[in-house]
LUMKE-939072 format. One line per field, with one value per atom (N, C-alpha, C): residue number from 1; residue in one letter; atom name; x, y, z. Coordinates in Angstrom, 1 decimal. Layout:
REM LUMKE-939072
n: (NUM,...)
res: (A,...)
atom: (CA,...)
px: (X,...)
py: (Y,...)
pz: (Z,...)
//
This chain:
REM LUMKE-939072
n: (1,1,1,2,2,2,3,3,3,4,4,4,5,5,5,6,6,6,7,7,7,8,8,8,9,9,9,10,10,10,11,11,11,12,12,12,13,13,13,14,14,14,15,15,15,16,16,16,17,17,17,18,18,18,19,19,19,20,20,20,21,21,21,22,22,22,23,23,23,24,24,24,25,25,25,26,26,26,27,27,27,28,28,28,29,29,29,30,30,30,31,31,31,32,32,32,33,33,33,34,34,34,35,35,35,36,36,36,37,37,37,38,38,38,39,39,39,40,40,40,41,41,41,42,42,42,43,43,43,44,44,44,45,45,45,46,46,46,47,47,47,48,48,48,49,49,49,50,50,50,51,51,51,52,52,52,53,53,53,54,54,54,55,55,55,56,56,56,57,57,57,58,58,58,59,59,59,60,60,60,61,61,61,62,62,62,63,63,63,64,64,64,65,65,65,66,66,66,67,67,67,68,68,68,69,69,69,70,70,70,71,71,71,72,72,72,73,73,73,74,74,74,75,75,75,76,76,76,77,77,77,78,78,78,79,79,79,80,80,80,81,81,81,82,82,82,83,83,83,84,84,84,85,85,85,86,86,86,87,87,87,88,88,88,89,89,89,90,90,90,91,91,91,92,92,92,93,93,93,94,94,94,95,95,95,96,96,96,97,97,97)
res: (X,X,X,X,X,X,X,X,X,X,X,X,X,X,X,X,X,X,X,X,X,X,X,X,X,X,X,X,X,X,X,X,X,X,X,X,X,X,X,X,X,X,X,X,X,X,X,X,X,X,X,X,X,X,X,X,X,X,X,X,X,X,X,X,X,X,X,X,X,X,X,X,X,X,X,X,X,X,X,X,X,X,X,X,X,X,X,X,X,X,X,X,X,X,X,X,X,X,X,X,X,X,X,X,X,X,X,X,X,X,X,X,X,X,X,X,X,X,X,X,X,X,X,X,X,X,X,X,X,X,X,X,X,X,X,X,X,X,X,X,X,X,X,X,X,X,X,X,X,X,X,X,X,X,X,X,X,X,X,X,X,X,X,X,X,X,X,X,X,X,X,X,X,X,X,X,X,X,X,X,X,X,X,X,X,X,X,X,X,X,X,X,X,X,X,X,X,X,X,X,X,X,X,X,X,X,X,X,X,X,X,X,X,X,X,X,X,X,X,X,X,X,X,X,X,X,X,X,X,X,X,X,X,X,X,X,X,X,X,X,X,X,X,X,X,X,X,X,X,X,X,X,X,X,X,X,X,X,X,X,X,X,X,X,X,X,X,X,X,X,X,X,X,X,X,X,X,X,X,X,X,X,X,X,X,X,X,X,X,X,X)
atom: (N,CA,C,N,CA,C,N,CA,C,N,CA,C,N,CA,C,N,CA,C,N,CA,C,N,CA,C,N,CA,C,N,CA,C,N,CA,C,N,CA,C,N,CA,C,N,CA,C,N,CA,C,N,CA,C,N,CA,C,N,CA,C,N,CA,C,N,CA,C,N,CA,C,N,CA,C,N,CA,C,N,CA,C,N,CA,C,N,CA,C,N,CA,C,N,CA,C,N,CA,C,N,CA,C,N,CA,C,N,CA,C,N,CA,C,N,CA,C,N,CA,C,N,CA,C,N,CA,C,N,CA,C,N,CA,C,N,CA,C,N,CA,C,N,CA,C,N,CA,C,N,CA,C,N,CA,C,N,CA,C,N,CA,C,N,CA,C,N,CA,C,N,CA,C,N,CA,C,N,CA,C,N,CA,C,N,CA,C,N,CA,C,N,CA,C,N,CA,C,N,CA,C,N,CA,C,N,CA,C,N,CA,C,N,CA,C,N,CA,C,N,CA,C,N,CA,C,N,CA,C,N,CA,C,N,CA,C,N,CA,C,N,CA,C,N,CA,C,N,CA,C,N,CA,C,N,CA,C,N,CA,C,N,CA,C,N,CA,C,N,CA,C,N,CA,C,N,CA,C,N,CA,C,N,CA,C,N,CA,C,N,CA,C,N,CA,C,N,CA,C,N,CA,C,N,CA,C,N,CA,C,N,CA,C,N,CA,C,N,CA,C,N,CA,C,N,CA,C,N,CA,C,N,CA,C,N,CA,C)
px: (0.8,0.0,0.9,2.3,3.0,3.5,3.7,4.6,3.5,2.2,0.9,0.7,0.9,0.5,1.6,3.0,3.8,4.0,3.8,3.4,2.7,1.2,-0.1,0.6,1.2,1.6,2.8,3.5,5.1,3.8,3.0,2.2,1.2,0.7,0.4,1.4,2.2,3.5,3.5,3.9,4.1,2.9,1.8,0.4,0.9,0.8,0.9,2.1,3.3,4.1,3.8,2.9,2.8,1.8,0.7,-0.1,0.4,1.3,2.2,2.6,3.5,4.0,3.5,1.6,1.1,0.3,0.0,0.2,1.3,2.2,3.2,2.9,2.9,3.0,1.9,0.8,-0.5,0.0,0.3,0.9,1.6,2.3,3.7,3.3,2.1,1.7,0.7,0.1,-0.7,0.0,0.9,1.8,2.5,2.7,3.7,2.1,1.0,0.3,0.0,0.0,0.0,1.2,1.9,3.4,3.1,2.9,2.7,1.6,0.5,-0.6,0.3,0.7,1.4,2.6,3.4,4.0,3.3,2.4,1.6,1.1,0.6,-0.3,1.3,2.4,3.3,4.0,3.3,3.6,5.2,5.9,7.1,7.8,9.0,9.6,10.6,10.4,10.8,10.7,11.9,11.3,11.5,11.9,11.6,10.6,10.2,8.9,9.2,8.1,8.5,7.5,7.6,7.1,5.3,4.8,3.6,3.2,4.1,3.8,4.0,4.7,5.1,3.7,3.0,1.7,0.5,0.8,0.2,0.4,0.9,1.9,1.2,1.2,0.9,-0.7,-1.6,-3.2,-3.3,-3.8,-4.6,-6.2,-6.5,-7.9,-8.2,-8.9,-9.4,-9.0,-8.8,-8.6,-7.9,-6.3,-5.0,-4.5,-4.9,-4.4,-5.2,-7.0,-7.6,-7.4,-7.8,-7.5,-6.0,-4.8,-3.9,-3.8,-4.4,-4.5,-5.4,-6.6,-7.3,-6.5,-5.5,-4.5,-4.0,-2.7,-2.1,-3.4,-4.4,-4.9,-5.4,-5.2,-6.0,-7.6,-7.5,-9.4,-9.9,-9.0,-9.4,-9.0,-9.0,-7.9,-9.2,-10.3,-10.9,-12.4,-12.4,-13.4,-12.9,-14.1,-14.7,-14.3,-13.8,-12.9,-14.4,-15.6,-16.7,-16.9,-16.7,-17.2,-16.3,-14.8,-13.7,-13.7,-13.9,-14.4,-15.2,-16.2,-17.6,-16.9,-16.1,-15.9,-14.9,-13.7,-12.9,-13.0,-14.4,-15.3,-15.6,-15.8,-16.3,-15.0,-14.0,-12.6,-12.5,-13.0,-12.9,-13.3,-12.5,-13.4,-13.6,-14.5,-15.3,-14.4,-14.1,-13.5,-15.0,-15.1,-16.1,-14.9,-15.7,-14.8,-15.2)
py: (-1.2,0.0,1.3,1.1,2.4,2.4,1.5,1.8,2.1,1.7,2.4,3.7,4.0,5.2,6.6,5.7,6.8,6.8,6.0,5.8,6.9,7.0,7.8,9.3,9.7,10.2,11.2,10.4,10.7,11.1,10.2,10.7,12.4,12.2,13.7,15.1,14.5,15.6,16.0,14.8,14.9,15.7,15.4,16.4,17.7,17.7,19.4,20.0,19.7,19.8,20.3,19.2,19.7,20.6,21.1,21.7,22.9,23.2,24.3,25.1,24.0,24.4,24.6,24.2,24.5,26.2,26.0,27.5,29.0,28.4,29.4,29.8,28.4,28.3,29.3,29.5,30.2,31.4,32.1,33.0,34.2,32.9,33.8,34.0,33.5,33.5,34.9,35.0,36.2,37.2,37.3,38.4,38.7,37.8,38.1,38.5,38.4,39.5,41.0,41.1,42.1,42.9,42.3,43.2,43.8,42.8,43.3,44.4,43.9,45.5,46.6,47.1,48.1,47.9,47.6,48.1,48.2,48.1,48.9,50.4,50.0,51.8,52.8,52.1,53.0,53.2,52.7,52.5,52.1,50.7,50.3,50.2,50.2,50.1,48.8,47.7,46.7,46.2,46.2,46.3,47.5,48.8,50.1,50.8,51.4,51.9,53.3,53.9,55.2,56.3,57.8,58.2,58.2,57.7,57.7,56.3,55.0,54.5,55.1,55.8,56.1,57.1,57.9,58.4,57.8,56.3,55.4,54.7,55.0,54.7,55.3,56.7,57.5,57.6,57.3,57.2,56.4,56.3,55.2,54.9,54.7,54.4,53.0,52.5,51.2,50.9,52.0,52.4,53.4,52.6,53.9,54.0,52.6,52.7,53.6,54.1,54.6,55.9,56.1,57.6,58.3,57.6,57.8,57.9,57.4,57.2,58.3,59.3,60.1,61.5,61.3,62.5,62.8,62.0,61.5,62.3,62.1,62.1,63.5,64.4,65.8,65.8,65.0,64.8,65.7,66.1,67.0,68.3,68.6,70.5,71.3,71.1,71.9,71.6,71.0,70.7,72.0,72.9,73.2,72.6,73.7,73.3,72.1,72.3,71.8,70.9,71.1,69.4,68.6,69.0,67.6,67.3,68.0,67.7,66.8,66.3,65.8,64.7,64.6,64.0,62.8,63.1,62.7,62.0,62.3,62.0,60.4,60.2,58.8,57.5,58.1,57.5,57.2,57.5,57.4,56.3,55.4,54.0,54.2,53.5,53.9,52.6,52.9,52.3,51.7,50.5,50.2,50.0,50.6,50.0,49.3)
pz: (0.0,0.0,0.0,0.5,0.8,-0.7,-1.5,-2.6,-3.4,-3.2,-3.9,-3.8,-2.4,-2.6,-2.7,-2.5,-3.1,-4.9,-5.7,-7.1,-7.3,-6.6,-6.9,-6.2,-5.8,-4.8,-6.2,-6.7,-8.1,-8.9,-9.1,-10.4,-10.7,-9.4,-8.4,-9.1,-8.2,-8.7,-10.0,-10.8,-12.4,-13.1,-12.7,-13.2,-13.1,-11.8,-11.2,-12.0,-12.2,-12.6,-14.4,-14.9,-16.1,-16.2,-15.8,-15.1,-15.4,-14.6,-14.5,-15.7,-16.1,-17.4,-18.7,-18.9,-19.6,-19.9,-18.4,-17.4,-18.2,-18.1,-18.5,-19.7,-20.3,-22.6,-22.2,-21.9,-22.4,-21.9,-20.4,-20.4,-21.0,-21.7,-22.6,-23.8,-24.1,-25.8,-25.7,-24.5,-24.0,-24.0,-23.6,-23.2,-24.7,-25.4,-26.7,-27.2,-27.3,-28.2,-27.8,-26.6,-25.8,-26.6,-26.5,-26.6,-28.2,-28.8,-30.3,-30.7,-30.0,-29.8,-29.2,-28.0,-27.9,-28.6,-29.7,-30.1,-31.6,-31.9,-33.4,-32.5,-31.2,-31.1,-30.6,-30.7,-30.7,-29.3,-28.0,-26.9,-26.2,-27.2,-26.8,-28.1,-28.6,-29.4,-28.7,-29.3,-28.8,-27.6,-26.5,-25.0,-24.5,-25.1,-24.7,-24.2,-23.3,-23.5,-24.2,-24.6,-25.6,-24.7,-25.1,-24.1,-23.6,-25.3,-25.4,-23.9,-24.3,-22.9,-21.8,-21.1,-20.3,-19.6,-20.6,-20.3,-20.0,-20.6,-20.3,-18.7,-18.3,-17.2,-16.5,-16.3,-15.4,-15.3,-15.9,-16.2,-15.3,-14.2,-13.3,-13.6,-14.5,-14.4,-15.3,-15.7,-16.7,-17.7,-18.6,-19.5,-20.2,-19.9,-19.9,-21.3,-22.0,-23.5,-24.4,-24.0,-25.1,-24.8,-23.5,-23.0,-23.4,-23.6,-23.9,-25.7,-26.5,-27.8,-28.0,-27.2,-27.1,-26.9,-26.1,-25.8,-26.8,-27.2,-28.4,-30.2,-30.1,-31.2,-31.3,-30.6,-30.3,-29.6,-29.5,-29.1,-28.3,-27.4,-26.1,-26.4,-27.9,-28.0,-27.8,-28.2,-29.0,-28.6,-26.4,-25.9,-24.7,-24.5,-23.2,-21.8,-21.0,-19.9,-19.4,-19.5,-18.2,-19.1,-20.3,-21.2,-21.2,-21.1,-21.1,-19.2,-18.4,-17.4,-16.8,-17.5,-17.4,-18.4,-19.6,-20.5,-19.9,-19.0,-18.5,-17.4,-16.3,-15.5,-16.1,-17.3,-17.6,-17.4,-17.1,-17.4,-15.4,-14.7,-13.4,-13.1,-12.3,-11.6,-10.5,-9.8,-8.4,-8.0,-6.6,-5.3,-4.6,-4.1,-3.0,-2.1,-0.7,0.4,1.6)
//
């Protein structure tokens, strides 16, 4: 029974083990498309970030890539201090506490 259940016990391991590793493959394949989208909207230049990321950086809200592609595009030159106000208000996430 003991060499049974250390067998079942190796084999355990070996799952988890590949488990793991399957884990990562998907990971890394996520992350390499990631990368490739910010480097078309111009964000990193290989593993650089460029400054356009870097404003991306500093955006704390949901949505730092559009708001930053919104900066970047003039969107906000030629809006009313109380309407980009109210405009930029949409970009705020609420906190529960």
């Amino acid at each position: 029974m003991f060499k049974e259940k250390d067998s079942t016990r190796k084999e355990i391991n070996d799952l988890l083990e590949t488990i793991t590793k399957n884990k990562e493959l998907v990971l890394k394949d996520e992350l390499k498309h990631m990368k490739r989208v910010l480097r078309r909207l111009d964000f990193i230049n290989q593993d650089t970030i460029l400054a356009k990321g870097q404003v991306a950086c500093l955006i704390s809200t949901a949505d730092e890539i559009i708001l930053t592609e919104m900066l970047y595009n003039g969107s906000f030159n030629d809006i009313e201090p109380n309407m980009l106000a109210s405009m930029l208000s949409c970009f705020l996430v609420s906190v529960k506490q």
